[in-house]
C-alpha positions in Angstrom: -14.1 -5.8 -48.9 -14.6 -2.3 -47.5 -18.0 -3.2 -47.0 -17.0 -5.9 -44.5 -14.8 -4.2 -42.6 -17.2 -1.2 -41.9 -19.6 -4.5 -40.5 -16.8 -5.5 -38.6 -16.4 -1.9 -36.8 -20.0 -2.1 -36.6 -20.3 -5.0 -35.1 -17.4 -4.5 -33.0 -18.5 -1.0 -31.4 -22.2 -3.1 -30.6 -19.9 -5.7 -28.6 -17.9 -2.7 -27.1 -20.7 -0.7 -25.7 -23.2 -3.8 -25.1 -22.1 -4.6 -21.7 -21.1 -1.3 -19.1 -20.1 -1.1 -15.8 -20.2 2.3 -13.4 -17.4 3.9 -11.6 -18.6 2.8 -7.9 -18.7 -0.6 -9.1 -15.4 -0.9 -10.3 -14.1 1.1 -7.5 -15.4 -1.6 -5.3 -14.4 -4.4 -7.4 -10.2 -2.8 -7.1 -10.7 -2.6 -3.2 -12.2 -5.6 -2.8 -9.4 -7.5 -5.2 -6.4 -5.5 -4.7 -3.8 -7.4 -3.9 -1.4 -4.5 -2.4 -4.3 -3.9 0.1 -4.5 -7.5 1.0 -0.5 -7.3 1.4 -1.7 -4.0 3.6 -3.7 -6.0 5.5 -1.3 -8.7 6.1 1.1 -5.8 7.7 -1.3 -4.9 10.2 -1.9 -8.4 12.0 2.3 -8.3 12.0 2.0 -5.5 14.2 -0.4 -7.5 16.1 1.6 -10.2 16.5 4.9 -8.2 17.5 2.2 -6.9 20.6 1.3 -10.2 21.1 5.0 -11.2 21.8 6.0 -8.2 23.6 2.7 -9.1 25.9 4.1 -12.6 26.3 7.3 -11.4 27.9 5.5 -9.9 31.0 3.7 -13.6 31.5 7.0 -15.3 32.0 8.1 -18.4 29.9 7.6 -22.4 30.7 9.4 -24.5 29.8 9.9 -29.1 30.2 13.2 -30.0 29.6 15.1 -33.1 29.3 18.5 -34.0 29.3 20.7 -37.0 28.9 24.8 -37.0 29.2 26.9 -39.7 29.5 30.3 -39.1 30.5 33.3 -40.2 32.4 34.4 -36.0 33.4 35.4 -36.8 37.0 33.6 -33.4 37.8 30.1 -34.3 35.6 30.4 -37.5 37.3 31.0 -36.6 40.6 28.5 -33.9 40.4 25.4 -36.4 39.0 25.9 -38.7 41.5 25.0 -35.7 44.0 22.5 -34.3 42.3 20.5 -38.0 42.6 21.9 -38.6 45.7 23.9 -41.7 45.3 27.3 -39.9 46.6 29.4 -42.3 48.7 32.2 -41.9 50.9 33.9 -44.3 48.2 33.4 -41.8 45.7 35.6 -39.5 47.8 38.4 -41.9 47.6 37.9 -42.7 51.4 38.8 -46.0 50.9 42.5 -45.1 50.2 43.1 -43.3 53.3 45.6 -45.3 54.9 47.7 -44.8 51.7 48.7 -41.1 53.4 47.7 -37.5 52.7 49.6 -37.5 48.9 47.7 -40.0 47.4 45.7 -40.2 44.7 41.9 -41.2 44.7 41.1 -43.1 41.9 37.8 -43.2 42.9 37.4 -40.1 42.7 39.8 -38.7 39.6 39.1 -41.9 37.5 35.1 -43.1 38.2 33.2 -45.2 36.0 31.2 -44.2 32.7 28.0 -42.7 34.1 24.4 -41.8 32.2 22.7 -38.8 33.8 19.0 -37.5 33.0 17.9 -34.5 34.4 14.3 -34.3 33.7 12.7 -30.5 35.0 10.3 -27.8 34.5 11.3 -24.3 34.8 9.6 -21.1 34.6 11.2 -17.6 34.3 9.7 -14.0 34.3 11.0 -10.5 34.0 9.3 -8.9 37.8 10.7 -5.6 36.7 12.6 -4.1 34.1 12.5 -0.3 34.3 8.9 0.0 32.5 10.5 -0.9 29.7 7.9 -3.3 28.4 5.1 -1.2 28.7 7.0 1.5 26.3 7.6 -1.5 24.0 4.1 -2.8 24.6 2.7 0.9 23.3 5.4 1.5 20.6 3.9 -1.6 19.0 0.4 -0.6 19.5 1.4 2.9 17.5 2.8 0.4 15.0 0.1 -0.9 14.6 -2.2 2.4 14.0 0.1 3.2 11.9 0.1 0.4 9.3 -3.5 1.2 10.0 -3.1 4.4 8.4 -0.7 3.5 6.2 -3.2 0.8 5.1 -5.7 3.8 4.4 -3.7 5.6 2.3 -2.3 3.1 -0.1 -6.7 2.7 0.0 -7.3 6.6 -1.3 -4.3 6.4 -3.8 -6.0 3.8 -5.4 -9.2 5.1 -5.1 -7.5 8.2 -7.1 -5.7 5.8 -9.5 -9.2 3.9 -10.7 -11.2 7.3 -11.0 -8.1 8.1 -13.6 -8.2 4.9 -15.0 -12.3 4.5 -15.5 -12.5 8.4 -16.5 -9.4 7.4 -18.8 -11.6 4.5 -20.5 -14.2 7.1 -20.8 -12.5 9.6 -22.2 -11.0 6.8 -24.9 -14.7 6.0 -25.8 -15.9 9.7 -25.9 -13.0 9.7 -28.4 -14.1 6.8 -29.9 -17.9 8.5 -30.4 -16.6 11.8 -31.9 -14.6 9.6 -34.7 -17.5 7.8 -35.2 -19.9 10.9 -35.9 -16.7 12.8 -38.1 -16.7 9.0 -40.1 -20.4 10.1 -41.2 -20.1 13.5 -41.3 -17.0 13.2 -43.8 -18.9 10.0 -45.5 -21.6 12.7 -46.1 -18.8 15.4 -47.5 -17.5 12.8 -49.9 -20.8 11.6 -51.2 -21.7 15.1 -52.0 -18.3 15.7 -54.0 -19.3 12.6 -55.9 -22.1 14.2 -56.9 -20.8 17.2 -57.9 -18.0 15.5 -59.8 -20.5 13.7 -62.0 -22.9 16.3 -62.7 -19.5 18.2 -63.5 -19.9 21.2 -60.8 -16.4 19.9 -58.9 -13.3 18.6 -60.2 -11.8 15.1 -59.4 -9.4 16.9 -57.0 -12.5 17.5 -54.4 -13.3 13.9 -54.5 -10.0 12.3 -54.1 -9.5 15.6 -51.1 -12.2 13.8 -49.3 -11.3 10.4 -50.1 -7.9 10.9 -48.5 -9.3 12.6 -45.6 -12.1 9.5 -44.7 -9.1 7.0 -44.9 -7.5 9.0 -42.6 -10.5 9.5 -40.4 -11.1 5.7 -40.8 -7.4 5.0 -39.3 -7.7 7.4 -36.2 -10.8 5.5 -35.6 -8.9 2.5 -35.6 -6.2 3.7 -33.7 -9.0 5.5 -30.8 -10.6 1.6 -30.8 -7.8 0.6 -29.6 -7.0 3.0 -26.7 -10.0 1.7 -25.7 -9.6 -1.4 -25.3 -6.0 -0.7 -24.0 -7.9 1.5 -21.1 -10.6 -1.4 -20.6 -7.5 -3.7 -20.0 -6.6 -1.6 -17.5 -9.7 -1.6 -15.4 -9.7 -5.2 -15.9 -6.4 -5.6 -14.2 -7.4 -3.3 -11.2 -10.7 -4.8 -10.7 -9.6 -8.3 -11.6 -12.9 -8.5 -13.5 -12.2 -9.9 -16.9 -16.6 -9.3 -18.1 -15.7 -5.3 -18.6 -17.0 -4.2 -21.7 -17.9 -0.9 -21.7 -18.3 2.1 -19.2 -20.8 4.9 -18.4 -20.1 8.6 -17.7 -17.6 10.8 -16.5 -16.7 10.5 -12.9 -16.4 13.9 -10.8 -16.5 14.2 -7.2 -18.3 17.5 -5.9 -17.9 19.4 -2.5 -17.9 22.2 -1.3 -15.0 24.8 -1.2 -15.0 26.8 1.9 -12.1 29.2 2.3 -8.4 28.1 2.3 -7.6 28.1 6.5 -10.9 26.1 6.8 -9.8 23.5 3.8 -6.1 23.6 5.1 -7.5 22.4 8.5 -9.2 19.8 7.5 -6.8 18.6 5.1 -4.7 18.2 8.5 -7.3 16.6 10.2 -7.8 13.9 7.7 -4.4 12.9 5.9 -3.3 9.8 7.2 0.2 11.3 6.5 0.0 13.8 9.4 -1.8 10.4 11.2 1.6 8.4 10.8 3.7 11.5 11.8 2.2 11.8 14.6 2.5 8.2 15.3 5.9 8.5 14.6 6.2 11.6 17.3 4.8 9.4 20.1 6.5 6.0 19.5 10.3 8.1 19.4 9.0 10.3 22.6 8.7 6.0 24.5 11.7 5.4 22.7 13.2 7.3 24.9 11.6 5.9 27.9 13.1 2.5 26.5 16.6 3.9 26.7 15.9 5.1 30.1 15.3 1.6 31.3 18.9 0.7 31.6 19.2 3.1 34.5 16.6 1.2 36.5 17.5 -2.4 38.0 16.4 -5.0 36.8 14.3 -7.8 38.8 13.5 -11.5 37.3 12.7 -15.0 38.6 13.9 -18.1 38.1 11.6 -21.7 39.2 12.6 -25.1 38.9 11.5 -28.3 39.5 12.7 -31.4 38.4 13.8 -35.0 38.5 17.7 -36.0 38.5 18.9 -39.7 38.1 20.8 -42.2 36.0 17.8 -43.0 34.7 13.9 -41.6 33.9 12.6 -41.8 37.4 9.6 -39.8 38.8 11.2 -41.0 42.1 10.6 -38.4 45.3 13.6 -39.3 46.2 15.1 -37.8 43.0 13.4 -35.4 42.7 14.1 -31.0 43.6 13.7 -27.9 43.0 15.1 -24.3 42.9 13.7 -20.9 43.4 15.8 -17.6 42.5 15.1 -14.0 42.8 18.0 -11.9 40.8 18.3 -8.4 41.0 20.9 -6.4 38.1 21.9 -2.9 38.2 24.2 -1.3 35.8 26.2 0.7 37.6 28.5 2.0 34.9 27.9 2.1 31.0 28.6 5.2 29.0 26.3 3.8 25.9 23.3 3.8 27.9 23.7 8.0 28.2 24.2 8.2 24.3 21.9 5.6 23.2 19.1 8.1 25.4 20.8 11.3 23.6 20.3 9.3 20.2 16.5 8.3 20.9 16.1 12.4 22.0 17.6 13.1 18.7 15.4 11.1 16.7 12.1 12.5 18.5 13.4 15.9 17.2 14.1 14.8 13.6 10.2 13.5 13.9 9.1 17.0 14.9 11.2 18.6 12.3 9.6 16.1 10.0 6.0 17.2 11.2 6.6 20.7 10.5 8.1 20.1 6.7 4.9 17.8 6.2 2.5 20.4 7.4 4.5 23.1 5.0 3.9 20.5 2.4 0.5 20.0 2.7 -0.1 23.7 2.8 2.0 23.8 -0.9 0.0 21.1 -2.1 -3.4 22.2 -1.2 -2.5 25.9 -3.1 -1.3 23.9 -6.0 -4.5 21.7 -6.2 -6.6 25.1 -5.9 -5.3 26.7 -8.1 -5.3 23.8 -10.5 -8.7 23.0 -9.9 -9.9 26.8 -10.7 -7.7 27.0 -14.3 -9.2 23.4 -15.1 -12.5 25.0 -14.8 -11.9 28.4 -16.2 -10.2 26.3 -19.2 -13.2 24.3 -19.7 -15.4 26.9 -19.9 -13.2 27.9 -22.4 -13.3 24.7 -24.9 -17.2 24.5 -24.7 -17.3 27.5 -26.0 -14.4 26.8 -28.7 -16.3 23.6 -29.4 -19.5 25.1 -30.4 -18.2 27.9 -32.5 -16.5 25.5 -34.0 -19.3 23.2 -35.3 -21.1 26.8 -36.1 -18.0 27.4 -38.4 -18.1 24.0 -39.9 -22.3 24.1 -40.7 -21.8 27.2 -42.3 -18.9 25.7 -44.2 -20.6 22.8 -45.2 -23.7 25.3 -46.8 -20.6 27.5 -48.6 -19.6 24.8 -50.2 -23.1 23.2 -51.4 -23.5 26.6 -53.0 -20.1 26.2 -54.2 -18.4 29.6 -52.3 -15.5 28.0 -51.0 -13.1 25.0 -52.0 -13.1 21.1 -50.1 -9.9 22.3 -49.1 -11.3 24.8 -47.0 -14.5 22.9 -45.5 -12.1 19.8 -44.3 -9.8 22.5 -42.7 -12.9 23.6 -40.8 -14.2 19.6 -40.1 -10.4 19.1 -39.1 -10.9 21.9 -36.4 -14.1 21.3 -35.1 -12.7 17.7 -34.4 -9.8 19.3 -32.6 -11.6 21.4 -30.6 -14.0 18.5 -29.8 -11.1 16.3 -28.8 -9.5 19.4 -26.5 -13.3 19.1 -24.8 -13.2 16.0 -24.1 -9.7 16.4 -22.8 -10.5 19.6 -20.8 -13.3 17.4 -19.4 -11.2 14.7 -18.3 -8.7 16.9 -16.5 -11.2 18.8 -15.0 -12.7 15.3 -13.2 -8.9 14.7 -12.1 -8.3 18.4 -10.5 -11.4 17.6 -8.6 -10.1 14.4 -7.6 -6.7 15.7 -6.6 -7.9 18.0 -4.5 -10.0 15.4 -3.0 -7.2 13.5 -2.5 -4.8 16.5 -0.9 -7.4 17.1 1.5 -7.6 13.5 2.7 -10.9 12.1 1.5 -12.4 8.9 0.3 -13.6 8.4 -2.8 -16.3 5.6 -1.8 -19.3 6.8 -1.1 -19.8 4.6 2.1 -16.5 6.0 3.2 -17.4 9.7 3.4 
């Protein structure tokens, strides 16, 4: 039984590693698939199509329009029979006159049920209204920079998210290699106690020691399987590629660091954060503008043409038309003066905003320094742990061949040479995300075709 399930992991770690995939691929493969970029994406062509309707205001609006009343409203009636010219003296109730100056005109208060279609074409446009739609027309062009940039950064946050993710599944199978190795190294330890025990140089204690520690070894390896499998799922969701089996190396992203002023520039030169504020500054500054625009009068046109009749006609004799300049000034409105002092107030708050964001950028870019520089000091630190480490457990391993110290001992040192491999591995992997924190602080891609 044992037997077959040391086959199975066999077989199981030949499936695992058979197939691999590298870190550039499966950053591309989470662009290309991602569906909060595509959601990103859809954001920007709303921002074109807000411009879009802003730009239609300054071309006017056309319009055919039809409508059909029937009525017996003395007034509608009255009025429709002028419209299509078909007004008689009759309908003034002339034909009562010699009935004196007090009477009634049924004619005229009580008329017939009448149908009335006015058929027209109209077409209004704004001539002037205080360049207020050209400050709308550019506040939705910054809109759409900014979704532009705000597009870009979702785009290196999940660029930093899949280098943790793949280094993560990396890490999992380093993990899953050093429990592999310690499975033969302690398989080796427990053969030799078997020995021992039966040419009686050991006790039974040693063996069953080492029995308990490769069961235990056996479950960790177990247990590390499945973290990677659980960090294979993972790239599987991002990259939406379900044929991941296995990955390569260690991802680490390498550039040069020039002194803090110069990296602090070009952190602000590059974060799309800083991008959107300034955005943000501009589009509050024509805000302002907008506000303005009340002060100015306002100028619009109004054309008609049209048809009027008790009945569809294309008749010339129905037909006429209308042509209207309006002019509209406000010449009193005390929201007009705070609704400007509110837009001024809001251009300030963006300004403040700017300043906090450059402060915070600062912060972060010590933080991710200084990060960065213990990351490497403490790797330095575990290689050199780690290989002192197996130099204590070789030398272990020939004390107790000759019998100069107990099993206990020599799986105390296996136990710590594992530990300090695993804190490698570990020093390793936060070393690759300091590097791509700062990476990320100071604004940069990850994709190669990016930078």
């Amino acid at each position: 039984m044992m037997k077959k399930i040391y086959i199975s992991f066999f077989l199981s770690t030949i499936l695992c590693y058979a197939q691999s995939i590298t870190f550039q691929e499966v950053l591309n493969q989470s662009l290309e698939n991602s569906k909060d970029l595509k959601k990103q994406e859809l954001n920007i062509d709303l921002a074109k199509q807000d411009r879009k309707i802003v730009d239609s205001f300054s071309y006017g609006k056309l319009e055919i329009n039809s409508q059909i009343s029937r009525t017996n409203h003395s007034g509608y009636v009255f009025n429709s029979k002028l419209s299509s010219r078909e007004a008689t003296f009759k309908d003034f109730g002339f034909s009562q006159m010699n009935e004196g100056l007090n009477t009634t005109p049924k004619d005229l208060n009580y008329p017939d049920d009448r149908t009335n279609i006015n058929s027209y074409v109209s077409y209004d446009i704004p001539l002037f209204m205080g360049f207020k739609l050209q400050n709308l027309k550019d506040i939705t062009k910054l809109q759409e920079k900014a979704n532009e940039h705000l597009y870009n950064l979702d785009k290196k946050n999940l660029e930093f998210e899949v280098l943790k993710a793949y280094n993560g599944a990396v890490v999992a199978k380093e993990f899953v290699k050093a429990l592999e190795k310690a499975k033969k190294t302690i398989k080796f330890i427990s053969n030799a106690a078997s020995e021992f025990h039966k040419n009686g140089l050991v006790t039974k204690i040693d063996v069953n020691e080492a029995k308990v520690y490769e069961l235990n070894i056996n479950s960790s390896f177990i247990e590390a399987q499945n973290n990677f499998n659980l960090a294979l799922a993972y790239l599987k969701f991002l990259t939406s590629n379900e044929e991941i089996k296995n990955v390569e190396d260690l991802e680490n992203i390498y550039f040069d660091l020039s002194n803090f002023d110069e990296l602090y520039k070009k952190a602000l030169n590059q974060r799309d954060e800083v991008k959107m504020q300034n955005i943000s500054i501009e589009a509050n500054k024509k805000n302002i503008d907008v506000q303005k625009a009340s002060y100015y009068p306002t100028v619009f046109s109004h054309l008609e043409y049209g048809f009027n009749d008790n009945d569809f006609t294309a008749s010339k004799d129905k037909d006429y038309y209308m042509a209207l300049l309006g002019v509209k000034l406000t010449l009193f409105d005390s929201s007009i003066s705070a609704n400007v002092q509110k837009s001024k107030i809001e251009h300030l708050k963006a300004n403040l905003d700017f300043e906090k964001l450059k402060d915070g950028i600062k912060l972060e870019l010590e933080k991710a320094i200084l990060d960065f520089h213990t990351k490497q000091e403490i790797l330095k630190e575990k290689i050199e742990a780690k290989n002192l480490a197996l130099e204590v457990l070789n030398q272990s391993q020939l004390q107790y061949k000759n019998r100069l110290i107990p099993m206990t001992t020599l799986l105390l040192q296996e136990s710590n040479y594992r530990k300090a491999e695993a804190m490698l591995i570990n020093a390793r992997y936060e070393n690759s995300l300091a590097l791509a924190n700062l990476n990320l602080v100071l604004g940069q891609n990850l994709k190669k075709d990016n930078q």
